[in-house]
N, C-alpha and C positions, 0 to 999 in steps of 0.2 A: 504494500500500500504506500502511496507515492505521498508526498506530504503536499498540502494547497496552497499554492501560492498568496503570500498577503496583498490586495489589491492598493494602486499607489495611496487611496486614503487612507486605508488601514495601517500603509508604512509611516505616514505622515501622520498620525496621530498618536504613533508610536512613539517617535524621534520626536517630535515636539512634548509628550511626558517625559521620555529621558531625560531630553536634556532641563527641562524642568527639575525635574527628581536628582540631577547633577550640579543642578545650581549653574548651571553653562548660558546663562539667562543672554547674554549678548550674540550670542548661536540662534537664539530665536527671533533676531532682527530678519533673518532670509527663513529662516522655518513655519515662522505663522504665516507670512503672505504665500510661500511655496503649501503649503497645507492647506490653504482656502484654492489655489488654484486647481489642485487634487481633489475636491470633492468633499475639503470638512468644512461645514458652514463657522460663522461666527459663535454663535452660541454656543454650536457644540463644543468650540475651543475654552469656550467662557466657562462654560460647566468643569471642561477636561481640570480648567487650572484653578478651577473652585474644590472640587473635588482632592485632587490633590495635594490641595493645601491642608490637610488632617494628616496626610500621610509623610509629605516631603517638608511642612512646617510651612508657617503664613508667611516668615521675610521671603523664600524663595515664591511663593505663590504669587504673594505682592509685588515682587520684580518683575517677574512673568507678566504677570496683570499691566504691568504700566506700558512694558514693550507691544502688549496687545492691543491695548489702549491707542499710543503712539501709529501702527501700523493698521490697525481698522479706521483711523482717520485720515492718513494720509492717501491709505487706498478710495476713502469716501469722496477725496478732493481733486 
């Protein structure tokens, strides 16, 4: 049995909790926008880094949060 491929949003919602969960917070200046172009909406990214905030701790979640913040506006302009 062959193992199934992760489809490009499923990679990208990955890689954008890692590096959350890594504190690599500046990595997600090209990761959230390349993750919305992939197929994860905004919210769902909103959730991802709400979410993760219980697990990876609120200063990383809150860094996250601002980068996404920063890059869902600039994509809006």
């Amino acid at each position: 049995m062959g193992a199934v491929p992760l489809s490009k949003r499923d990679r990208s919602l990955a890689t954008v909790s890692a590096l959350l969960a890594m504190g690599n917070i500046d990595q997600l200046n090209f990761h959230l926008p390349f993750a919305r172009d992939n197929g994860v909406t905004e919210q769902e990214l909103i959730e991802t880094i709400t979410h993760l905030a219980f697990y990876t701790g609120w200063p990383k979640a809150m860094s996250a949060m601002t980068v996404a913040k920063n890059a869902f506006t600039t994509e809006e302009n």
